[in-house]
CHARMM-style PDB file with segment names, atoms N, HN, CA, C and O in Angstrom:
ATOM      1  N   UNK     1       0.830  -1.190   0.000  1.00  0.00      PROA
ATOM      2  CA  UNK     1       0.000   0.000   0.000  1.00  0.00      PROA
ATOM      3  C   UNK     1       0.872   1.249   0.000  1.00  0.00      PROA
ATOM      4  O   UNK     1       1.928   1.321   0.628  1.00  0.00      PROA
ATOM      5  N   UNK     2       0.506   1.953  -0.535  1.00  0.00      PROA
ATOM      6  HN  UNK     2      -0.352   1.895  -1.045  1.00  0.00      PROA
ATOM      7  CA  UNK     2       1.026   3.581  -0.846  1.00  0.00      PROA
ATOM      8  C   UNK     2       0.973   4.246   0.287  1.00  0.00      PROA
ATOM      9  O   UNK     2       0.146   3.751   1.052  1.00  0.00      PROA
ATOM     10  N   UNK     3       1.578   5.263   0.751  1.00  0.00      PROA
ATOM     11  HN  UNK     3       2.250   5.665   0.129  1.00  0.00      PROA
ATOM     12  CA  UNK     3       1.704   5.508   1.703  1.00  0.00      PROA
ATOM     13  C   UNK     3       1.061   7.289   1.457  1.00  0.00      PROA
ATOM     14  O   UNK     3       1.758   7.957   0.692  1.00  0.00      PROA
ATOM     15  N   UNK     4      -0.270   8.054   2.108  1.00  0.00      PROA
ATOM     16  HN  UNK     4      -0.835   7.511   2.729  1.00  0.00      PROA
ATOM     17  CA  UNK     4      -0.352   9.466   1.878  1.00  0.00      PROA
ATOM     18  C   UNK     4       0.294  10.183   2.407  1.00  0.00      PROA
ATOM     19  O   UNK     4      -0.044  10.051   3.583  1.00  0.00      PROA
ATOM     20  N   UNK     5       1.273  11.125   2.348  1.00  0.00      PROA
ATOM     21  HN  UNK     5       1.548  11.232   1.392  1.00  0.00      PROA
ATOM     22  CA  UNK     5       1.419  11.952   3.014  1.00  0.00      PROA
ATOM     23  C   UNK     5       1.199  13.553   2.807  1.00  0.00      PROA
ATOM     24  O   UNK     5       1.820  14.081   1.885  1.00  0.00      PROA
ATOM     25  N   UNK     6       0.259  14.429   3.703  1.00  0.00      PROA
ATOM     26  HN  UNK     6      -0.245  13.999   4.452  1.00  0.00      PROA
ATOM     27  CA  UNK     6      -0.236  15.679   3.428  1.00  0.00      PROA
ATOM     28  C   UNK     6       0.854  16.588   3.123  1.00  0.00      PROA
ATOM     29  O   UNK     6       1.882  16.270   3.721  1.00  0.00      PROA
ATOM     30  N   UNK     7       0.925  17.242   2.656  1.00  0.00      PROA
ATOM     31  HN  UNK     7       0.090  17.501   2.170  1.00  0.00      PROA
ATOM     32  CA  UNK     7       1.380  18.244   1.984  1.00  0.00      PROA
ATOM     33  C   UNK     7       1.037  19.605   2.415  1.00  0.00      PROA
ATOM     34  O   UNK     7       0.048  20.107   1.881  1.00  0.00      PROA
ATOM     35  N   UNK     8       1.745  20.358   3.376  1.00  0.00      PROA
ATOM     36  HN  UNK     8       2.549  19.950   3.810  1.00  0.00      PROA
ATOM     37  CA  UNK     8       1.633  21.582   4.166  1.00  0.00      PROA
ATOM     38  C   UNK     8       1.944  22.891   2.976  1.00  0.00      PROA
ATOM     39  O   UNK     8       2.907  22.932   2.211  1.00  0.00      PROA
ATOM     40  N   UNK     9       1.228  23.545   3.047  1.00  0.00      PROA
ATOM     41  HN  UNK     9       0.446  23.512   3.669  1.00  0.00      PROA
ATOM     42  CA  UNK     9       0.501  25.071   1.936  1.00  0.00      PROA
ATOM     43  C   UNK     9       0.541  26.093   2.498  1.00  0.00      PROA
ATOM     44  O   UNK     9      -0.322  26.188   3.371  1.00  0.00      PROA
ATOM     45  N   UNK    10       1.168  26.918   2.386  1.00  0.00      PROA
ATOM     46  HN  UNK    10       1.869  26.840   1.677  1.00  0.00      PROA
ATOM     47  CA  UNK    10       1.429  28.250   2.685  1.00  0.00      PROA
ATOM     48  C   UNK    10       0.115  28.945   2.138  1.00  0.00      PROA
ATOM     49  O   UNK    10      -0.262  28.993   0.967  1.00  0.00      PROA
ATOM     50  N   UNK    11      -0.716  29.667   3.679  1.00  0.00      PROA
ATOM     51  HN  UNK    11      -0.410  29.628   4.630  1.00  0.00      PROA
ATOM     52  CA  UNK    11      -2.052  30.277   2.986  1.00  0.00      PROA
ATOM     53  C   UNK    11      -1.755  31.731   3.475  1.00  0.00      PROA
ATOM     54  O   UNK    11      -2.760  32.400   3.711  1.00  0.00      PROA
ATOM     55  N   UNK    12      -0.737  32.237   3.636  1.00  0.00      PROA
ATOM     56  HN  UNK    12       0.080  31.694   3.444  1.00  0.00      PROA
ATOM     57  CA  UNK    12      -0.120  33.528   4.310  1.00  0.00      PROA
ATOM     58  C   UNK    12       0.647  34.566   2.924  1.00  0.00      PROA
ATOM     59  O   UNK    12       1.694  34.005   2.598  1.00  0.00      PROA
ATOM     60  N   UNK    13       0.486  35.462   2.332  1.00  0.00      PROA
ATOM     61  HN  UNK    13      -0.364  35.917   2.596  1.00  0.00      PROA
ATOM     62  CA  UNK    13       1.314  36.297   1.881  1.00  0.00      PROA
ATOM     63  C   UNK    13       2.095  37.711   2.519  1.00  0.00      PROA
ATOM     64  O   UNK    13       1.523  38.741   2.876  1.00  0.00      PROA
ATOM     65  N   UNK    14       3.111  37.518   2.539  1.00  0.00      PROA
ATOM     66  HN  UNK    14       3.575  36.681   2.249  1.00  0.00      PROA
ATOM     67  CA  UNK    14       3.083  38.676   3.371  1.00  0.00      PROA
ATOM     68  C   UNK    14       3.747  39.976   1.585  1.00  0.00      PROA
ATOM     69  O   UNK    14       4.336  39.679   0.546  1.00  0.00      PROA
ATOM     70  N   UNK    15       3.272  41.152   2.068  1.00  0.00      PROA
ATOM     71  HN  UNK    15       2.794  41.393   2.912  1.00  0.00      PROA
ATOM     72  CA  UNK    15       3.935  42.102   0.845  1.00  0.00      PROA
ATOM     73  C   UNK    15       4.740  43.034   1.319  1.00  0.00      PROA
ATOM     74  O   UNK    15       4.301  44.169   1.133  1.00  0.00      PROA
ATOM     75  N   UNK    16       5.908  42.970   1.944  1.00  0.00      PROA
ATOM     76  HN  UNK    16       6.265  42.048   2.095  1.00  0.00      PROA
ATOM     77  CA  UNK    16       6.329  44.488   2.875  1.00  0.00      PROA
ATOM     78  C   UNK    16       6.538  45.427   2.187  1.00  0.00      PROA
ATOM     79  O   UNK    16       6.615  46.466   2.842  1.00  0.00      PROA
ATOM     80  N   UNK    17       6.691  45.562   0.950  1.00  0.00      PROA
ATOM     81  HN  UNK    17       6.629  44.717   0.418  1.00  0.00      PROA
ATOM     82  CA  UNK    17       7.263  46.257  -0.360  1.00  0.00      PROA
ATOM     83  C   UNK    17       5.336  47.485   0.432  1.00  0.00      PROA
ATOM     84  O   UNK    17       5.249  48.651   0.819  1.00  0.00      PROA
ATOM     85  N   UNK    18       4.675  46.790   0.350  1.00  0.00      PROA
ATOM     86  HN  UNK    18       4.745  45.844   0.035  1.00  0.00      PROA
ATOM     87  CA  UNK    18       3.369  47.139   0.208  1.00  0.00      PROA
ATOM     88  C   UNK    18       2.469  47.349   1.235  1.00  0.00      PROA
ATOM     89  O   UNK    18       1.452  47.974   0.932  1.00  0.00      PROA
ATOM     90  N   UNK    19       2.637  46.862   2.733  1.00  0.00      PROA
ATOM     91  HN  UNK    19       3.462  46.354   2.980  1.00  0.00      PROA
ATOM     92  CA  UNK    19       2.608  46.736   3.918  1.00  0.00      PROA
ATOM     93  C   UNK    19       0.960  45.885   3.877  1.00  0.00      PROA
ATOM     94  O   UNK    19      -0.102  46.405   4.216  1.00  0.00      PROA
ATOM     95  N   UNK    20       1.091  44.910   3.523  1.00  0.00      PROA
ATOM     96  HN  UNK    20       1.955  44.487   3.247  1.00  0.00      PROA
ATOM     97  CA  UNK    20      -0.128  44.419   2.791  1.00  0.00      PROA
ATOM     98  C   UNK    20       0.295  42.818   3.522  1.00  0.00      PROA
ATOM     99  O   UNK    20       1.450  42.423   3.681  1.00  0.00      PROA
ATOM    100  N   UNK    21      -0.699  42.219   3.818  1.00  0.00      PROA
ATOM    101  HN  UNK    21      -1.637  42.540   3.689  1.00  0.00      PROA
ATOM    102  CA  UNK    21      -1.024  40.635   4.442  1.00  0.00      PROA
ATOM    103  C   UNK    21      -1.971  40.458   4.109  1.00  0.00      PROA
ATOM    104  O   UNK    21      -2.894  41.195   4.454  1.00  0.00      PROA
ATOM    105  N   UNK    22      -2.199  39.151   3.099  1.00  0.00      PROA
ATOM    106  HN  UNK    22      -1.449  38.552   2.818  1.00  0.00      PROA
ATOM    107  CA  UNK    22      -3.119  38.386   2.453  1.00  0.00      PROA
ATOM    108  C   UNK    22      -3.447  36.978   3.159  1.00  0.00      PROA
ATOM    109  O   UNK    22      -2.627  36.243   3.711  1.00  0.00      PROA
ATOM    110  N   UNK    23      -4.656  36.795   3.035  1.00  0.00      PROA
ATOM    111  HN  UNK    23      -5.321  37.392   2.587  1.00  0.00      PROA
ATOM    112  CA  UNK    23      -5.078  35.198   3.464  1.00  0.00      PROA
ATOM    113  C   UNK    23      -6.129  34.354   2.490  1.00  0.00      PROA
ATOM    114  O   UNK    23      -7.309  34.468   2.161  1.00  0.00      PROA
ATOM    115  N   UNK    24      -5.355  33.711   2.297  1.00  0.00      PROA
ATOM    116  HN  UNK    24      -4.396  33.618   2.565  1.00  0.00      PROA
ATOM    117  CA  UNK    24      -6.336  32.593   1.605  1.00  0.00      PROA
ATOM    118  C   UNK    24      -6.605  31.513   2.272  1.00  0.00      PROA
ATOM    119  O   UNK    24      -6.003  30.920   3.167  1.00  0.00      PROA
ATOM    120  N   UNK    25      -8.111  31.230   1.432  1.00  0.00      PROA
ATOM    121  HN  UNK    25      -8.600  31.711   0.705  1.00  0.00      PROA
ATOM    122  CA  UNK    25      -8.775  29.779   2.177  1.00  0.00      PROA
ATOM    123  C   UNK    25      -7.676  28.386   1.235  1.00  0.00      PROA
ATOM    124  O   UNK    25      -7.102  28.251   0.154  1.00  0.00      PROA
ATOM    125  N   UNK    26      -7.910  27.628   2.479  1.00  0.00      PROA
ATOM    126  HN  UNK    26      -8.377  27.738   3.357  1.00  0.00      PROA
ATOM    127  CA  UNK    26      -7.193  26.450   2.346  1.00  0.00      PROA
ATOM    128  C   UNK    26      -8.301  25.644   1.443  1.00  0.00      PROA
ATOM    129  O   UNK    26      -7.888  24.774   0.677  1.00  0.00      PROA
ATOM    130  N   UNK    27      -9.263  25.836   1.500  1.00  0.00      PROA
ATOM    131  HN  UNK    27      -9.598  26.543   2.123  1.00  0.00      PROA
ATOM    132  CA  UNK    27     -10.706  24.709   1.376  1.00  0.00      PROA
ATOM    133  C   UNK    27     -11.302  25.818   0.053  1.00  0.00      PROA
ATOM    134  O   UNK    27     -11.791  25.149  -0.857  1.00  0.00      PROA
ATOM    135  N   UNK    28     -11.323  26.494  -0.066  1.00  0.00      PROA
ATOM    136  HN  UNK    28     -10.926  27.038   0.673  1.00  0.00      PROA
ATOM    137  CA  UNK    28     -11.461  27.538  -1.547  1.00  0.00      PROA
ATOM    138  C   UNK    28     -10.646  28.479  -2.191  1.00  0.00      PROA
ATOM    139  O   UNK    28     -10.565  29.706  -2.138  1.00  0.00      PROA
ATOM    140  N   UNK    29      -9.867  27.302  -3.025  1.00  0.00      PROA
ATOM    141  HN  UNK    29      -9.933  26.305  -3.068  1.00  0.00      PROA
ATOM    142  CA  UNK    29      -8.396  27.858  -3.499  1.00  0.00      PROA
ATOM    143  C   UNK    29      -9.518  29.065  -4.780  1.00  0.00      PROA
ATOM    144  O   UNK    29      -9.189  30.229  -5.008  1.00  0.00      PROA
ATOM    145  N   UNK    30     -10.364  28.609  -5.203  1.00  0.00      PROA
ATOM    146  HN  UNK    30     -10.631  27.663  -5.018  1.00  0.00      PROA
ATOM    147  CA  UNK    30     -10.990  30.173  -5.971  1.00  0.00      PROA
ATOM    148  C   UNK    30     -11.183  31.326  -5.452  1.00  0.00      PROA
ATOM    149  O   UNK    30     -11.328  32.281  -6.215  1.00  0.00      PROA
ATOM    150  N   UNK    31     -11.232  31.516  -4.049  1.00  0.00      PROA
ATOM    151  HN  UNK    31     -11.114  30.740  -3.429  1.00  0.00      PROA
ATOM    152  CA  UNK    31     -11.981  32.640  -3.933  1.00  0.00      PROA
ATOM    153  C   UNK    31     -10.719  33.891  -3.298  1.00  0.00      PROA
ATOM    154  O   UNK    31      -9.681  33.690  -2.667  1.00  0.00      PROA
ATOM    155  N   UNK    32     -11.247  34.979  -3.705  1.00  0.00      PROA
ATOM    156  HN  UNK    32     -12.090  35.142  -4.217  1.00  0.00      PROA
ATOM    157  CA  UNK    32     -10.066  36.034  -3.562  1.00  0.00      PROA
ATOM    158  C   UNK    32      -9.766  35.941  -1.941  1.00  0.00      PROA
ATOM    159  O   UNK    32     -10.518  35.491  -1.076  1.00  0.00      PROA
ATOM    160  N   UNK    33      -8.827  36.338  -1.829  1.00  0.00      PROA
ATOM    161  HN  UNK    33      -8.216  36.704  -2.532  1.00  0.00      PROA
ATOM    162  CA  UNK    33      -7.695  36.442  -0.625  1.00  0.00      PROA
ATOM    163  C   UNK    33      -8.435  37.682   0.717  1.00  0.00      PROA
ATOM    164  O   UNK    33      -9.117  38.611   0.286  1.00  0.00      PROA
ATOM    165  N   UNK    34      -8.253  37.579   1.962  1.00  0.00      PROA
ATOM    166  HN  UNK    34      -7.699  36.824   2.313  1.00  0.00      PROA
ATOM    167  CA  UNK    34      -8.624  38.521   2.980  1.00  0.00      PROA
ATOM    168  C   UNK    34      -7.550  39.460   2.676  1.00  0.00      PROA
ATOM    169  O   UNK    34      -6.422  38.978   2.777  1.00  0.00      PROA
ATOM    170  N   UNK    35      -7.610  40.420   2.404  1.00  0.00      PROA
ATOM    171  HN  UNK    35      -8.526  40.812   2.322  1.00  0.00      PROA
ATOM    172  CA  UNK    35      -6.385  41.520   2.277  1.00  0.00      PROA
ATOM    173  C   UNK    35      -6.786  42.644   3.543  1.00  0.00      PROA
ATOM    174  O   UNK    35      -7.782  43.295   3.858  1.00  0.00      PROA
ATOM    175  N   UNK    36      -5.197  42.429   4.131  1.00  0.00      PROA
ATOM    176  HN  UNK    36      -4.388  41.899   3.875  1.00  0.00      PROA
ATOM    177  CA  UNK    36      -5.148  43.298   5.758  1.00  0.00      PROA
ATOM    178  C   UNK    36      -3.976  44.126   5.282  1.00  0.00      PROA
ATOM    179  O   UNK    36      -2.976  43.631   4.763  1.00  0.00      PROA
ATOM    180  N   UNK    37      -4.226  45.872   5.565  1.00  0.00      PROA
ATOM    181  HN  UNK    37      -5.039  46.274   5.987  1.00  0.00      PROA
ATOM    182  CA  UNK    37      -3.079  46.408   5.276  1.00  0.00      PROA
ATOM    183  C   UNK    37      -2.636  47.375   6.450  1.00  0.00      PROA
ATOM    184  O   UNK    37      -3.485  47.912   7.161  1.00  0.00      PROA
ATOM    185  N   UNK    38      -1.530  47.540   6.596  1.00  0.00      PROA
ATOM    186  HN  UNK    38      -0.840  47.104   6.018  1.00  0.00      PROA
ATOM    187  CA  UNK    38      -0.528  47.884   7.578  1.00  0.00      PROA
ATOM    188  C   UNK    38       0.233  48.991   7.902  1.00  0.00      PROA
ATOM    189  O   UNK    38       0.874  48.886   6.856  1.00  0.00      PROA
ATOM    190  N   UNK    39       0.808  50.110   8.509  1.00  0.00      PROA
ATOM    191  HN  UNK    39       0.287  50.194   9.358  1.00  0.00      PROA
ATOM    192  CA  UNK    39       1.571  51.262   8.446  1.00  0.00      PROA
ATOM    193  C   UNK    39       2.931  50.339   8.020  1.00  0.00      PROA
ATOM    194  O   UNK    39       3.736  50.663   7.148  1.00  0.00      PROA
ATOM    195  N   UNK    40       2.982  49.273   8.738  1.00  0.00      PROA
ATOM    196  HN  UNK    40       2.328  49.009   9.447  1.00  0.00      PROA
ATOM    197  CA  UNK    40       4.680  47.987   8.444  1.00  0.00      PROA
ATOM    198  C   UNK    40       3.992  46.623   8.411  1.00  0.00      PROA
ATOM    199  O   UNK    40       2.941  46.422   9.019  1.00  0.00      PROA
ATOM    200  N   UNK    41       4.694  45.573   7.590  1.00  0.00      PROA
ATOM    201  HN  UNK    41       5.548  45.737   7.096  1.00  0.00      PROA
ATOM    202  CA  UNK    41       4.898  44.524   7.944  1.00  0.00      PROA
ATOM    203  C   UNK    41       6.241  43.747   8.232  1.00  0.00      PROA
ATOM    204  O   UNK    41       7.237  44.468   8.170  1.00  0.00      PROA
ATOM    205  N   UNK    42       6.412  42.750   8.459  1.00  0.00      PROA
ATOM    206  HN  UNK    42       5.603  42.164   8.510  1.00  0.00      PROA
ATOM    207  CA  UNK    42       8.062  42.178   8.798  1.00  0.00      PROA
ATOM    208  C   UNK    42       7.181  40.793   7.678  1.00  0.00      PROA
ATOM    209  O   UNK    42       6.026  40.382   7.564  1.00  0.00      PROA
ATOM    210  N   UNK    43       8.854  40.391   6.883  1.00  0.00      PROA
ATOM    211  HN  UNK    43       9.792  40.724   6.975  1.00  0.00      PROA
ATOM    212  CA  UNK    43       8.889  39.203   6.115  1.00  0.00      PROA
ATOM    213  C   UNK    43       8.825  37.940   7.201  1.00  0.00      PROA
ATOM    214  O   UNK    43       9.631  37.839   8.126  1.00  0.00      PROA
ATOM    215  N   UNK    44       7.686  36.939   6.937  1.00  0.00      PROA
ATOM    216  HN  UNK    44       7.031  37.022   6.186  1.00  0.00      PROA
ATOM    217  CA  UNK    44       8.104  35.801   8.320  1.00  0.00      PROA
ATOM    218  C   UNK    44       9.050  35.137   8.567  1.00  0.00      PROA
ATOM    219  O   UNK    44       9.077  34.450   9.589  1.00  0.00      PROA
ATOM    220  N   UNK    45      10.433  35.187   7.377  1.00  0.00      PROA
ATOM    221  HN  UNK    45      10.411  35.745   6.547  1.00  0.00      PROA
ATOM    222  CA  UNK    45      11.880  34.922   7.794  1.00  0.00      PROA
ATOM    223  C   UNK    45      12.446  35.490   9.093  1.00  0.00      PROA
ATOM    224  O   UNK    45      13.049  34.918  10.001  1.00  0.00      PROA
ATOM    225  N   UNK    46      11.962  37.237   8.883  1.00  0.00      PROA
ATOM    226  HN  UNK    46      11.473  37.701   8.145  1.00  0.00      PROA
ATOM    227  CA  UNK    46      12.548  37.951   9.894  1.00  0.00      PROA
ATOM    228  C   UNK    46      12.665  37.706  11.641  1.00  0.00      PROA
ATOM    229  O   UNK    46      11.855  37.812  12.562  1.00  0.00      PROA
ATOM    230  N   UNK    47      13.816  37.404  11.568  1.00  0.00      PROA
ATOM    231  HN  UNK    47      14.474  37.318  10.819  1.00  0.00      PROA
ATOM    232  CA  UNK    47      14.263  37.230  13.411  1.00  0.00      PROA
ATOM    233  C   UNK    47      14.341  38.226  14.112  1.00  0.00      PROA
ATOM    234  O   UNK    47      13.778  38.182  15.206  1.00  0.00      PROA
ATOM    235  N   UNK    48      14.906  39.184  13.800  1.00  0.00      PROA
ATOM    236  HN  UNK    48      15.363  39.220  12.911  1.00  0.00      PROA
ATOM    237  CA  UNK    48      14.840  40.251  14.559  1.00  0.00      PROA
ATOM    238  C   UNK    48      13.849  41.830  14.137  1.00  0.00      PROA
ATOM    239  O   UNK    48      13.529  41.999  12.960  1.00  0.00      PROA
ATOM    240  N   UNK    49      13.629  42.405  14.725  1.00  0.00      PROA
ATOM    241  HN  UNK    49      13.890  42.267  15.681  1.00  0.00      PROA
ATOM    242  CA  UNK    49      12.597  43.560  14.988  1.00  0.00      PROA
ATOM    243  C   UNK    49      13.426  44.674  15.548  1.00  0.00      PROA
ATOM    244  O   UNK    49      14.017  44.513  16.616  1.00  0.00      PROA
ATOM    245  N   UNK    50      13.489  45.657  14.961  1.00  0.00      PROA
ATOM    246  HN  UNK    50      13.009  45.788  14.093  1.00  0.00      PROA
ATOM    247  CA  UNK    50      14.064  46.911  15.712  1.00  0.00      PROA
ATOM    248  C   UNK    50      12.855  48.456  15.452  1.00  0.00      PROA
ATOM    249  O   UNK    50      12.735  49.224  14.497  1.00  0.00      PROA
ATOM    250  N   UNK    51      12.191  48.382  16.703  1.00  0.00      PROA
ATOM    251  HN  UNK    51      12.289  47.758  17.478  1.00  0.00      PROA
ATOM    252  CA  UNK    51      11.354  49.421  15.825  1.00  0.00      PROA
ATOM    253  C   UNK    51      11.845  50.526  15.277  1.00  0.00      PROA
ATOM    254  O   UNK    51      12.976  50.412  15.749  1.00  0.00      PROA
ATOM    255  N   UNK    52      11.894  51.497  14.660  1.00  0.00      PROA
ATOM    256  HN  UNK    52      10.975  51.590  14.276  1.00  0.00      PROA
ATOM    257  CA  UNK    52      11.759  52.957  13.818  1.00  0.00      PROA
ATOM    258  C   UNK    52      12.252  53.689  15.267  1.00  0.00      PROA
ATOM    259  O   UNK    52      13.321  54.293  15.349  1.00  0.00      PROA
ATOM    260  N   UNK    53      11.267  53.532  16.439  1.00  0.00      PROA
ATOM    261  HN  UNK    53      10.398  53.041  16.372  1.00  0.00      PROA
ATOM    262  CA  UNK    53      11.280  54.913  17.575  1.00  0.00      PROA
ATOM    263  C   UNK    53      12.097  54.022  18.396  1.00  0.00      PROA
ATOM    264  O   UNK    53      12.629  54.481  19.407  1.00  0.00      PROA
ATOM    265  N   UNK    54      12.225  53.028  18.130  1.00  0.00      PROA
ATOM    266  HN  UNK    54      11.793  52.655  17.309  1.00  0.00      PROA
ATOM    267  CA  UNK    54      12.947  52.978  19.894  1.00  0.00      PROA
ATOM    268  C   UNK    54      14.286  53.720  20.140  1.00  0.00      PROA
ATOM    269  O   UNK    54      14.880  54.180  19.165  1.00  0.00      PROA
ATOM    270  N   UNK    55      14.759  53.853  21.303  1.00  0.00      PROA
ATOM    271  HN  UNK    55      14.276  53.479  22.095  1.00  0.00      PROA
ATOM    272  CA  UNK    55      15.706  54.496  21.956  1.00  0.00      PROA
ATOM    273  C   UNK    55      16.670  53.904  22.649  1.00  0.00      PROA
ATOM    274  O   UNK    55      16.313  53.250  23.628  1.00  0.00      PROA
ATOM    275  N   UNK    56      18.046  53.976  22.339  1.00  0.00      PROA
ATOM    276  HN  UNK    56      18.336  54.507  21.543  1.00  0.00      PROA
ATOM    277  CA  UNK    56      19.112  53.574  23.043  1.00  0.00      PROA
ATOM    278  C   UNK    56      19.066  53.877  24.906  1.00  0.00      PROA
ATOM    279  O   UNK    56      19.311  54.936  25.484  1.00  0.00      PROA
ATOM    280  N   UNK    57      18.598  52.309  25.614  1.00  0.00      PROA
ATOM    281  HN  UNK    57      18.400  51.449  25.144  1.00  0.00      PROA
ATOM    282  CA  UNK    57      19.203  53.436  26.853  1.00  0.00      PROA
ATOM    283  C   UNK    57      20.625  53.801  27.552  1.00  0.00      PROA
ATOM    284  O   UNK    57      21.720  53.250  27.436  1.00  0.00      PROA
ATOM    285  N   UNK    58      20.261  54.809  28.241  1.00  0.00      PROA
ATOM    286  HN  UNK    58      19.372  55.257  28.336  1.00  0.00      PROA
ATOM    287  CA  UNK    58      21.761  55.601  29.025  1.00  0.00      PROA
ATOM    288  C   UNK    58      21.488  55.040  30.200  1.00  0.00      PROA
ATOM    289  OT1 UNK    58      22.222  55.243  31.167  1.00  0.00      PROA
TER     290      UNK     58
END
C-alpha cells in the first residue's frame, strides 16, 4: 500500500514592499484572498525587529 502523506501550503502572503497581508482559504483555493493592510509589515523569515522609535538606553 502507498503511503499518503499531506502536503503543508502556505495560505499567508506577506507584501512588505506594500505593507499588505493576504489570506487565503485552504478549502477555496478560488476565492479572492482577505487583504489586511498595515503602516509595516516584517517578512516571516525575519528574526529580529528593531522598531523605527525605539531608543538607546543611558
Amino acid at each position: 500500500l502507498a503511503k499518503v502523506v499531506p502536503v503543508a501550503t502556505s495560505i499567508v502572503d506577506v507584501q512588505t514592499d506594500r505593507g499588505v497581508i493576504e489570506l487565503r482559504s485552504p478549502r477555496e483555493l478560488n476565492d479572492p484572498p482577505k487583504v489586511f493592510t498595515f503602516d509595516a509589515v516584517y517578512d516571516p523569515r525575519c528574526n529580529k525587529i528593531i522598531s523605527p522609535t525605539s531608543r538607546k538606553k543611558e
